[in-house]
C-alpha positions in Angstrom: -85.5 110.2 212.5 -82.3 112.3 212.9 -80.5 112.3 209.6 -77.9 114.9 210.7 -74.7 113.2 211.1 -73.9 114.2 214.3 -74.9 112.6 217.8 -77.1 114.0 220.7 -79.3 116.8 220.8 -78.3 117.8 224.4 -76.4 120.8 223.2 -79.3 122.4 221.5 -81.8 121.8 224.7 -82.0 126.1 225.6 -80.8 126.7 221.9 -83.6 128.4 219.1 -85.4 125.7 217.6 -87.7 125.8 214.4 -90.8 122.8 213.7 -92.3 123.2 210.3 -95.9 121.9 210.3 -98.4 121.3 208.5 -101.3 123.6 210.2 -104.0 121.7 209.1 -103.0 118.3 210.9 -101.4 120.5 213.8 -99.2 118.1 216.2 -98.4 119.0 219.5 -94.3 118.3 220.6 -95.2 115.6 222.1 -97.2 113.9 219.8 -94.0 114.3 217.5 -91.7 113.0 220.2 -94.1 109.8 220.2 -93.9 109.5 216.9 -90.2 109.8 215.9 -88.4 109.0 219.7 -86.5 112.2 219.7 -86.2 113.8 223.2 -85.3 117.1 221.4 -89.0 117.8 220.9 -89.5 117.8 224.8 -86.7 120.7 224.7 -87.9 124.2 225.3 -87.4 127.4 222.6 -89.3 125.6 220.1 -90.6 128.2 217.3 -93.6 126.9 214.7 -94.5 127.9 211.0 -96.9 126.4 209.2 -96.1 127.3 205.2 -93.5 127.9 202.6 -93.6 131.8 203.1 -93.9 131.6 206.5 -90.6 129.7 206.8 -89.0 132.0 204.6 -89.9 135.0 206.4 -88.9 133.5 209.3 -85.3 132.4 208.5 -84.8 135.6 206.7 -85.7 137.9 210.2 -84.8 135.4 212.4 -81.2 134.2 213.4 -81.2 131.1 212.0 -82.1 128.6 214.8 -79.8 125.8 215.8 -82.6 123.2 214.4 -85.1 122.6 212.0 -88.0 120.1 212.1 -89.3 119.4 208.8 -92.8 118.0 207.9 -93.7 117.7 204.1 -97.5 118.4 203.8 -98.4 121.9 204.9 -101.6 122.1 204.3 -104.1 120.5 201.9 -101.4 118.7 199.6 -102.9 115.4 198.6 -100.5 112.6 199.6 -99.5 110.1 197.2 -101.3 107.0 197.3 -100.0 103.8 198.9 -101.5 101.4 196.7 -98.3 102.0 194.0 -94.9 101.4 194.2 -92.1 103.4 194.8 -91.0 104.2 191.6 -94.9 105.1 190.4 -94.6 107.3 193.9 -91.6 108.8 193.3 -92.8 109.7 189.5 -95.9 111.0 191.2 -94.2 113.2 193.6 -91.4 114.5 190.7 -94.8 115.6 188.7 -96.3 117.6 191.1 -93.5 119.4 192.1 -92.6 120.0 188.5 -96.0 122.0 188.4 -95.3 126.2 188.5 -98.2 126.7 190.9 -98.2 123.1 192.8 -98.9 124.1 196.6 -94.9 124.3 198.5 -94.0 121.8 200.7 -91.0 120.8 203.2 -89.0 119.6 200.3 -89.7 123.3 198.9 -88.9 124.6 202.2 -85.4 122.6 201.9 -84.6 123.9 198.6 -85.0 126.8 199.4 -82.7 127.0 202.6 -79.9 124.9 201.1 -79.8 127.8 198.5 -79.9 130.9 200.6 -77.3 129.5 203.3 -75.1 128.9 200.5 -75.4 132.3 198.7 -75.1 134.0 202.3 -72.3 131.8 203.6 -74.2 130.7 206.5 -73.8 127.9 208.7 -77.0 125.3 208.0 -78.5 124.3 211.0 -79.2 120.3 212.4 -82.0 119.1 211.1 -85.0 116.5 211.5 -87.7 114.9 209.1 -90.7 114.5 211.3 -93.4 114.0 207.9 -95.4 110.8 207.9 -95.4 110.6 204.0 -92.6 108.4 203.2 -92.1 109.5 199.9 -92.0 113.3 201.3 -89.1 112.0 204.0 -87.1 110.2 201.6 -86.6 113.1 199.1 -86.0 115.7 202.2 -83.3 113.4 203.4 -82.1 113.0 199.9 -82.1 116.6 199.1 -80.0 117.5 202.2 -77.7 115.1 201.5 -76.7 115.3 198.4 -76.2 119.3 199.5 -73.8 118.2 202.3 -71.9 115.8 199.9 -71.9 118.5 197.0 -70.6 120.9 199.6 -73.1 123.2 199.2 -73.7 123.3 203.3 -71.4 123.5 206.2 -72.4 122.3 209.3 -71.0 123.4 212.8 
């Protein structure tokens, strides 16, 4: 599921790497690799945090890694149901995260990195989407995207 628009992750095999995950679902790297095909998970110098403040507190004492792996649900985030379409989802999903205290998620995570790499003039890192919530995925993706074509990222 790489949505960067670059090719190959051979570069980044012994480069920093960062997997947001949910903790209470925890995946192993190669459940992940079976799951979205990417040899990168197979790579070593793969860090792990498992919440909002966690990521934060990583990116802000860490250098910032040459990729991140988002997942949306990080914990005990109800998913939206199936049994409605996409627009009732996406209605769904704009509601709860228009709630102050709604529990953070990847797309929070995302957010929040698009904003400080742009205040701090750093370079944003590759990323992945490695979520099983569809709805979650398609508004990471569109988040980043819509950073890169409002050129509030550069990427190496």
């Amino acid at each position: 599921m790489n949505i960067t628009p670059l090719i190959g992750f051979e570069h980044l095999k012994d480069k920093p790497k960062l997997l947001l995950d949910d903790q209470v679902k925890e995946r192993t790297l190669q459940a992940i690799h079976d799951f979205t095909h990417e040899e990168v998970y197979l790579y070593p110098n793969w860090d792990r945090v498992y919440s909002y403040d966690e990521f934060v507190e990583y990116i802000k004492t860490h250098p910032m890694p040459a990729l991140i792996s988002f997942d949306y649900d990080l914990g005990d985030v109800e998913s939206v149901p199936s049994d409605i379409d996409e627009f009732e989802q996406h209605e769904v999903f704009e509601a709860y995260h228009n709630q102050l205290d709604h529990e953070k998620t990847g797309y929070d995570c995302i957010k929040w990195l698009v904003d400080y790499c742009f205040d701090n003039k750093i370079i944003f890192p590759r990323i992945l989407i490695h979520t099983q919530n569809a709805v979650g995925y398609d508004n990471i993706k569109y988040y980043y995207r819509n950073a890169l074509r409002n050129k509030m990222i550069k990427l190496r």
